[in-house]
FIKOLZA-1660 file (N, C-alpha, C; in steps of 0.1 Angstrom, whole numbers, plus 5000, padded with zeros to 4 digits):
% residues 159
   i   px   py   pz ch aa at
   1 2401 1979 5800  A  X  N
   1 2390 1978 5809  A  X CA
   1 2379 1969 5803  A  X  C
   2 2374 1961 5811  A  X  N
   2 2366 1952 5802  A  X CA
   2 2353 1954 5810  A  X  C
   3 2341 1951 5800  A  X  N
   3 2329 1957 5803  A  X CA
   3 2320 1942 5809  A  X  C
   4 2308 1946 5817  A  X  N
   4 2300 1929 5824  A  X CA
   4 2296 1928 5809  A  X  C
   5 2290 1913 5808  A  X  N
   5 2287 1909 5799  A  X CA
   5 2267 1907 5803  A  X  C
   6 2265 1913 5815  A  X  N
   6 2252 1912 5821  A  X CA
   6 2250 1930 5824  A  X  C
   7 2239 1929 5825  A  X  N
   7 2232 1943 5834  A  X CA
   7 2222 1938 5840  A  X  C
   8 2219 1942 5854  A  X  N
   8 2207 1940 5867  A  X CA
   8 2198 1948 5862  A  X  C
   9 2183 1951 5857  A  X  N
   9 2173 1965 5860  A  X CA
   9 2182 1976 5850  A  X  C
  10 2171 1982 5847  A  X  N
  10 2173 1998 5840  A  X CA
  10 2179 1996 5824  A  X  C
  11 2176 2003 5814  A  X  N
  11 2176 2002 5803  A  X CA
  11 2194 2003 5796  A  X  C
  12 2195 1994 5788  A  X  N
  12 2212 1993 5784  A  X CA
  12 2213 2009 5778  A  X  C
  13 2231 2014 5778  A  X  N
  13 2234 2018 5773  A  X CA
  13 2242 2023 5764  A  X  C
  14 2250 2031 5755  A  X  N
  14 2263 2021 5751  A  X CA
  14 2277 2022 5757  A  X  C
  15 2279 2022 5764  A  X  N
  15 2287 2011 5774  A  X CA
  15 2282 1998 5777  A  X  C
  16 2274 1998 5778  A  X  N
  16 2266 1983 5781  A  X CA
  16 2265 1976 5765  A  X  C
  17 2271 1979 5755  A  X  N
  17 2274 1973 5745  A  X CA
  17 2272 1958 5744  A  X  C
  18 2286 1950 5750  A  X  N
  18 2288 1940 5750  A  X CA
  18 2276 1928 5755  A  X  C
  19 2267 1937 5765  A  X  N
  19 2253 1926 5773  A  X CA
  19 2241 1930 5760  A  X  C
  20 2243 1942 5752  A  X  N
  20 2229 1940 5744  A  X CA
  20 2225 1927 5732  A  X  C
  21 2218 1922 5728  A  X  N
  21 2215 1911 5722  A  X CA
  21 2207 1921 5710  A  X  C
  22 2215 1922 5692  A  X  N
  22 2207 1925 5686  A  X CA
  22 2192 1920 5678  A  X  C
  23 2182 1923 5676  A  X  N
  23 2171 1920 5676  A  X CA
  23 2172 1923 5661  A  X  C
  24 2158 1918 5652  A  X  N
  24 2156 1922 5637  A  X CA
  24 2150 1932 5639  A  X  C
  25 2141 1938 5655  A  X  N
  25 2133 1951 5655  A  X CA
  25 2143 1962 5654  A  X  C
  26 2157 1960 5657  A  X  N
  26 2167 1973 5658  A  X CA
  26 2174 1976 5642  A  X  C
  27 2173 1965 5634  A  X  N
  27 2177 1966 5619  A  X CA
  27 2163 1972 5612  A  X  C
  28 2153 1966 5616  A  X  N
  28 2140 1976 5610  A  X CA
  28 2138 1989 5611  A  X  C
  29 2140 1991 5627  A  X  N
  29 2141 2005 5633  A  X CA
  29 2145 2015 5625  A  X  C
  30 2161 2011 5628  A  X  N
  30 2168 2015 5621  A  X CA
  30 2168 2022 5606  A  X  C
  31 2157 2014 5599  A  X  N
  31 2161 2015 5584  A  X CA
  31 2146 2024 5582  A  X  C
  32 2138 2022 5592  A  X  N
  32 2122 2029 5591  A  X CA
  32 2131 2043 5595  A  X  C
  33 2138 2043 5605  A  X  N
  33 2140 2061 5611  A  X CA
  33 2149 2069 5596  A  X  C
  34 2157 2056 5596  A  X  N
  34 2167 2065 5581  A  X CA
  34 2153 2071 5572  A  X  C
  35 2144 2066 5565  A  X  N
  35 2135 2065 5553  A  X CA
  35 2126 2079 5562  A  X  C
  36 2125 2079 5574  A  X  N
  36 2117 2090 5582  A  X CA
  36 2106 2087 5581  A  X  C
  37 2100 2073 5589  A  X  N
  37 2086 2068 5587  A  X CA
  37 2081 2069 5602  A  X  C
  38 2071 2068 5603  A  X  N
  38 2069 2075 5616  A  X CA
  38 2068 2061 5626  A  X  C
  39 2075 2058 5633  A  X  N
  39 2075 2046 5639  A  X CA
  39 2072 2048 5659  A  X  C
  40 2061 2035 5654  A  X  N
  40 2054 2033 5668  A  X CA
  40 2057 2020 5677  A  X  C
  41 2069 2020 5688  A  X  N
  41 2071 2005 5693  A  X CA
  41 2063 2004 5704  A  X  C
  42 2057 1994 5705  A  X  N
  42 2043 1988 5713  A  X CA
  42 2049 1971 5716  A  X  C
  43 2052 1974 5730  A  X  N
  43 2057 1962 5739  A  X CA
  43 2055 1964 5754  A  X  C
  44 2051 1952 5762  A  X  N
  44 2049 1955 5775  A  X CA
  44 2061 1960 5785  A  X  C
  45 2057 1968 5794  A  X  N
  45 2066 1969 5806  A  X CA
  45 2080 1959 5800  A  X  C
  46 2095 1965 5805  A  X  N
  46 2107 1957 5808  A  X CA
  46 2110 1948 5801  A  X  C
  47 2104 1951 5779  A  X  N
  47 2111 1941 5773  A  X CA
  47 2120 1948 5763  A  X  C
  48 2129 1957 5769  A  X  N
  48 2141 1968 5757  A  X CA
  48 2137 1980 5751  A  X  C
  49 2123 1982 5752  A  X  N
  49 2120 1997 5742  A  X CA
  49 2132 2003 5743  A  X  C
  50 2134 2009 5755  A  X  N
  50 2144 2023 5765  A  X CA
  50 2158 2017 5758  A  X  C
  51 2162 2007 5759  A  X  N
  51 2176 2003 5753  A  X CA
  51 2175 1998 5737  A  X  C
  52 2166 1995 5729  A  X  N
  52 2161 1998 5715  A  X CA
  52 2165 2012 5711  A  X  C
  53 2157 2026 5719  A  X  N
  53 2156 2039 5718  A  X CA
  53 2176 2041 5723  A  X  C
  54 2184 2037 5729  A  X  N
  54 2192 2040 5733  A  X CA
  54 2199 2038 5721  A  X  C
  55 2199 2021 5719  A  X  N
  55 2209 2019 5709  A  X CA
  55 2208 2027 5694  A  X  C
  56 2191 2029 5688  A  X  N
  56 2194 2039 5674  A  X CA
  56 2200 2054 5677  A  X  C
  57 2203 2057 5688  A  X  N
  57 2207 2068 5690  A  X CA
  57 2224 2066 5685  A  X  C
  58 2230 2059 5693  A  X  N
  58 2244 2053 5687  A  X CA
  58 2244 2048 5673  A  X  C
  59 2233 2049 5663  A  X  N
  59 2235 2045 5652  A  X CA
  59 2232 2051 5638  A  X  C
  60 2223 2060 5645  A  X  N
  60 2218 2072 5633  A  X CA
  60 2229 2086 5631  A  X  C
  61 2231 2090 5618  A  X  N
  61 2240 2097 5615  A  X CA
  61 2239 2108 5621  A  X  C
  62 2252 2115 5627  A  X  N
  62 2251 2126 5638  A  X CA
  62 2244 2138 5623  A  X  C
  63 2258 2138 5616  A  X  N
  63 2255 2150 5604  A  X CA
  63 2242 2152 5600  A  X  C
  64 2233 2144 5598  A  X  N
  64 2221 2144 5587  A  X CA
  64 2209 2145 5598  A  X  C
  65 2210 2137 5611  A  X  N
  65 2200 2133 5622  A  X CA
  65 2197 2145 5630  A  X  C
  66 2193 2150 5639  A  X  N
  66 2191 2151 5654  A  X CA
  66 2180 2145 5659  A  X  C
  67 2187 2137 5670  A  X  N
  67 2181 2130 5677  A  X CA
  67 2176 2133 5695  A  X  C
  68 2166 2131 5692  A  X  N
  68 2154 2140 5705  A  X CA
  68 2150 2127 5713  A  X  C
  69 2153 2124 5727  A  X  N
  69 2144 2114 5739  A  X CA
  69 2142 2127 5751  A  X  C
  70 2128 2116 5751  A  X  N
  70 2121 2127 5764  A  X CA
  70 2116 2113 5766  A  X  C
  71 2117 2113 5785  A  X  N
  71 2109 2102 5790  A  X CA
  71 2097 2116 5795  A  X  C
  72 2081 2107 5789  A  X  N
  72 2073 2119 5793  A  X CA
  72 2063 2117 5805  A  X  C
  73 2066 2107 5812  A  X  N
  73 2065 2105 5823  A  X CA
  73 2075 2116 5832  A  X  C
  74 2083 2124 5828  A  X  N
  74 2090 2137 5835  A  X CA
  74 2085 2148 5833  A  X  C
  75 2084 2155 5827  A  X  N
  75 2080 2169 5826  A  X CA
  75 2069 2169 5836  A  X  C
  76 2069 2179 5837  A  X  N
  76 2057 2189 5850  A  X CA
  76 2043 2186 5839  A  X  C
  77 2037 2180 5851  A  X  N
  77 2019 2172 5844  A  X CA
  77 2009 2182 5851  A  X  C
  78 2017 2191 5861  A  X  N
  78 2000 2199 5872  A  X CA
  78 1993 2210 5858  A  X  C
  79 1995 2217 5852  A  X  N
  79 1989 2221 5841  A  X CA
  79 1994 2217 5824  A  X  C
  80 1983 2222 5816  A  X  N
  80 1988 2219 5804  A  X CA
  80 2002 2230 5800  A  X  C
  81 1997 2238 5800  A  X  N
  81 2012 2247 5800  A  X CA
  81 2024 2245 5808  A  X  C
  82 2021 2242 5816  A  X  N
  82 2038 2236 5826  A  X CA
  82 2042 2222 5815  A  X  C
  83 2032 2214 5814  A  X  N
  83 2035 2207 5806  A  X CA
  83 2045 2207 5792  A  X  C
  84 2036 2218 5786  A  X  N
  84 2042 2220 5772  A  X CA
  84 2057 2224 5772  A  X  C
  85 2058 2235 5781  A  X  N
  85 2067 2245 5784  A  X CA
  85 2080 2236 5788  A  X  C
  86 2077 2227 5803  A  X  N
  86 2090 2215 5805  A  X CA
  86 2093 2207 5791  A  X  C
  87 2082 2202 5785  A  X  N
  87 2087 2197 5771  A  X CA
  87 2094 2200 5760  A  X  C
  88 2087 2215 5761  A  X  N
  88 2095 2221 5749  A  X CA
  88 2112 2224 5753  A  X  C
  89 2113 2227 5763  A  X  N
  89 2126 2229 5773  A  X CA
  89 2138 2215 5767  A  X  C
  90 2128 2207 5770  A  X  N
  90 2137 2194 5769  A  X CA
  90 2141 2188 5760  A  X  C
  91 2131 2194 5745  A  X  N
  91 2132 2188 5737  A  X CA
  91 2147 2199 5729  A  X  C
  92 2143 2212 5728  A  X  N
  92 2152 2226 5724  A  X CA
  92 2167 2222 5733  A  X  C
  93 2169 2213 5744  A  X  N
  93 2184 2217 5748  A  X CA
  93 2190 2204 5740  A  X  C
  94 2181 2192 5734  A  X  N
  94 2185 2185 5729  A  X CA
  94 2194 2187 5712  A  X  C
  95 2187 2196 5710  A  X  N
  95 2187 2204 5696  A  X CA
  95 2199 2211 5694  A  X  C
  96 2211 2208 5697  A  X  N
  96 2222 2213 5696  A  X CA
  96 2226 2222 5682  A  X  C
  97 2215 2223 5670  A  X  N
  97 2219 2229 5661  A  X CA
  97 2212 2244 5661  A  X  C
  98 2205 2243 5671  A  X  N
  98 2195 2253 5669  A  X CA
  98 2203 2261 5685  A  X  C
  99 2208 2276 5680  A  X  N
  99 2211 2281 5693  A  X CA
  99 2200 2285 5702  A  X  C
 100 2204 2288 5711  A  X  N
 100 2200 2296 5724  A  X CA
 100 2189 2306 5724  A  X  C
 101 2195 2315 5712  A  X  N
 101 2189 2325 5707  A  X CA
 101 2177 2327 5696  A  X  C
 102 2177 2314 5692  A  X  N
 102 2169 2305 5680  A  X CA
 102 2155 2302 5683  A  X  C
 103 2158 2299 5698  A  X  N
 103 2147 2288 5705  A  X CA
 103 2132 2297 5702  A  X  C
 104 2120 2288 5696  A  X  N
 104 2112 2290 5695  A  X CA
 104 2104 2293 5706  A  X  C
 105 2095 2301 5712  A  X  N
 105 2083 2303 5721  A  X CA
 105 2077 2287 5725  A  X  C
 106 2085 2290 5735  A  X  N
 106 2075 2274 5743  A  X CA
 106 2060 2276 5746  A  X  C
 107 2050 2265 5737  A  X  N
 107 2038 2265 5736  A  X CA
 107 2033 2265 5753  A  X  C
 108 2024 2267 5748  A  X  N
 108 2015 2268 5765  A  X CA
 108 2004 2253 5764  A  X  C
 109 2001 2250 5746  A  X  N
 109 1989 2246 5748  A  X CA
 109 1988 2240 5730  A  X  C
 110 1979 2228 5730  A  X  N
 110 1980 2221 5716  A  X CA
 110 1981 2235 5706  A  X  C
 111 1973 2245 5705  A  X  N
 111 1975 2252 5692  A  X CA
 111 1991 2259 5692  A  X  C
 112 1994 2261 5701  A  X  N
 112 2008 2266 5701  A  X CA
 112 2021 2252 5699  A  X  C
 113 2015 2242 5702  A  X  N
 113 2023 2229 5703  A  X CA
 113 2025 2228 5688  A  X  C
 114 2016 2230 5680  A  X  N
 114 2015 2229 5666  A  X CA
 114 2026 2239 5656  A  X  C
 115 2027 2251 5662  A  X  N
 115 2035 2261 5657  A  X CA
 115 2051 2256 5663  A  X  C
 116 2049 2251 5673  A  X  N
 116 2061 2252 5683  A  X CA
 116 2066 2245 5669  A  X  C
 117 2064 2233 5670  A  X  N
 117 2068 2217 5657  A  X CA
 117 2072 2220 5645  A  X  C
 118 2064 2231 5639  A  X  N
 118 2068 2236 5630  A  X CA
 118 2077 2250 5626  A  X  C
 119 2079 2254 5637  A  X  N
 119 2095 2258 5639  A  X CA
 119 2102 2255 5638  A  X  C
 120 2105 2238 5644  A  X  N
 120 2116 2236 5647  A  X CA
 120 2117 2228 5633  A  X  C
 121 2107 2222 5628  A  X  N
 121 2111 2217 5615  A  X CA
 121 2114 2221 5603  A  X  C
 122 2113 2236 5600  A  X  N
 122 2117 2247 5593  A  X CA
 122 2136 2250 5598  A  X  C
 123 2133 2251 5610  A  X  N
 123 2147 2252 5613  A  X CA
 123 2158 2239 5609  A  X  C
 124 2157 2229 5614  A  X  N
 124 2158 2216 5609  A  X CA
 124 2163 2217 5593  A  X  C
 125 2151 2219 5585  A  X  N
 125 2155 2223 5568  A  X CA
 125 2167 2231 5566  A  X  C
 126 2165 2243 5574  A  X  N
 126 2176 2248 5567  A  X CA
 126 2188 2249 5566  A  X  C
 127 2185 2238 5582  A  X  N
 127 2201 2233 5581  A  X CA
 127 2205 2218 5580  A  X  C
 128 2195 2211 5571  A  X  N
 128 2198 2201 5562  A  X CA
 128 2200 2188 5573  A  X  C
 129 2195 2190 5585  A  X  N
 129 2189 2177 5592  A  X CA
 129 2181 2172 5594  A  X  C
 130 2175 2161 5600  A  X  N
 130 2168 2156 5602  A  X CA
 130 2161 2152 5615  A  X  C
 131 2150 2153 5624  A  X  N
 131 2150 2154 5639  A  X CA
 131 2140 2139 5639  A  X  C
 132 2148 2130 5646  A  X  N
 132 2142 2121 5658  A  X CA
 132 2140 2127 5668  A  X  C
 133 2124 2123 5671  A  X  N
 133 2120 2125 5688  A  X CA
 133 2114 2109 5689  A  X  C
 134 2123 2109 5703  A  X  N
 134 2116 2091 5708  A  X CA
 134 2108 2096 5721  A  X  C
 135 2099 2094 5721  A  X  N
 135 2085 2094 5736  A  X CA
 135 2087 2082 5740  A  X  C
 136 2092 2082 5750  A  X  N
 136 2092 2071 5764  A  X CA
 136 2082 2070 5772  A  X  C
 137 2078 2056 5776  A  X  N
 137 2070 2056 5785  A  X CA
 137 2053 2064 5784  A  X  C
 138 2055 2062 5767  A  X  N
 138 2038 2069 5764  A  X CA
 138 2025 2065 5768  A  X  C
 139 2027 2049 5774  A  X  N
 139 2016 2046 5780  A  X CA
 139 2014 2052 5794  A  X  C
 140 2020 2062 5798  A  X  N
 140 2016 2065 5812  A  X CA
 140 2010 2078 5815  A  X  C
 141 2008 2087 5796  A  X  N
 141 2003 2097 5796  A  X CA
 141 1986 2095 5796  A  X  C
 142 1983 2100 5808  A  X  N
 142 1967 2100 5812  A  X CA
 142 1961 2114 5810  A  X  C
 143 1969 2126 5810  A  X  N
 143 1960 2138 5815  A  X CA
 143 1952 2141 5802  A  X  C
 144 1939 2150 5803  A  X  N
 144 1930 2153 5792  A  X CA
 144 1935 2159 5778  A  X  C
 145 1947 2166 5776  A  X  N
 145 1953 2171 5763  A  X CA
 145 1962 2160 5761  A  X  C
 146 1964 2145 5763  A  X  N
 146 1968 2138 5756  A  X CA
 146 1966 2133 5742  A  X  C
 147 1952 2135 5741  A  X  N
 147 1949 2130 5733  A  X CA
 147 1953 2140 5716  A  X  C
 148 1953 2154 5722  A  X  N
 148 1956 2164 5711  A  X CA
 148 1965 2168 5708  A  X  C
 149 1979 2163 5718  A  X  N
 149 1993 2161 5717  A  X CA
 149 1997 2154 5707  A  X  C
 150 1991 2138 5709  A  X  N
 150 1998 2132 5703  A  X CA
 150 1992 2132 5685  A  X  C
 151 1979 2132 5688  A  X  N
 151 1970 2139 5671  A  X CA
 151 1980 2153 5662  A  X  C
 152 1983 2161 5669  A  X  N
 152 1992 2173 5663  A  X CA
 152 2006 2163 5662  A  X  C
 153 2012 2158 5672  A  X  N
 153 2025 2150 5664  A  X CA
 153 2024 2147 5651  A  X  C
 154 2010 2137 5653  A  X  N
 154 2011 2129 5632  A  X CA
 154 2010 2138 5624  A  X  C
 155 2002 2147 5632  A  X  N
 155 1995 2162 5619  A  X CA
 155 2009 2163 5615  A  X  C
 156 2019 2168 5623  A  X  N
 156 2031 2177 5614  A  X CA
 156 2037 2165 5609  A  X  C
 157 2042 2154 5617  A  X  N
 157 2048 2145 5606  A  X CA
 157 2042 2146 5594  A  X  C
 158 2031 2143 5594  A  X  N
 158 2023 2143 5577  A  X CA
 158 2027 2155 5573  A  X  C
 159 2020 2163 5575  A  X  N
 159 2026 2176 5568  A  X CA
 159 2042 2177 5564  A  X  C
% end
């Protein structure tokens, strides 16, 4: 079966292998997520973030990695807690090492957002992985706890 050597609209994926063109941002990427640095890609509308974020997924080690995408332009935005709650949802089914039974207390709200994170990164430790989360479409986050969301992200990375 042979694959287009083009794609119309919407972000590559791998099947769309053969149409992606590699960049020196995806060998950087790449070598920043291995080292676990906290990486910020800043590019306008429709130039590859979504297929950037697709393709390090096909390239980071399953064993050592888990890898987390949330486009967060999805989750439920009418309160902060529906918020958290769809997020945390999305991010825990991604987490295939962490069972069912495991799953941390979905936060309602930044101070619980903070505990949520560091559950899972406790959990993570013990079982000798390592968790990517890619945020899609971060510039479209407007509502008032944005700003404390993404402040507690760096918190725990640093920590």
């Amino acid at each position: 079966m042979t694959h287009p050597v083009f794609k119309v609209g919407g972000a590559l994926i791998a099947e769309d292998a053969p149409a992606y063109i590699e960049r020196s941002a995806d060998i950087d990427s790449l070598r920043h997520l291995e080292s676990m640095n906290y990486l910020l890609v800043i590019e306008p509308r429709q130039q590859g973030k979504t297929s950037l974020v697709n393709r390090m997924i096909g390239r980071i080690e399953p064993d050592r990695f888990a890898y987390v995408y949330v486009d967060v332009t999805s989750p439920n935005r009418t309160t902060e807690t529906t918020w958290y709650q769809t997020l945390s949802e999305r991010i825990l089914g991604q987490l295939r090492f962490i069972r069912r039974n495991q799953w941390p207390n979905a936060p309602k709200d930044s101070y619980q957002w903070r505990n949520f994170l560091s559950e899972i990164a406790t959990l993570a430790l013990e079982r000798n992985r390592r968790i990517v989360v890619a945020l899609d479409e971060i510039g479209a986050i407007s509502f008032p706890w944005a700003t404390d969301f993404f402040s507690i992200l760096r918190d725990v990375f640093n920590a």
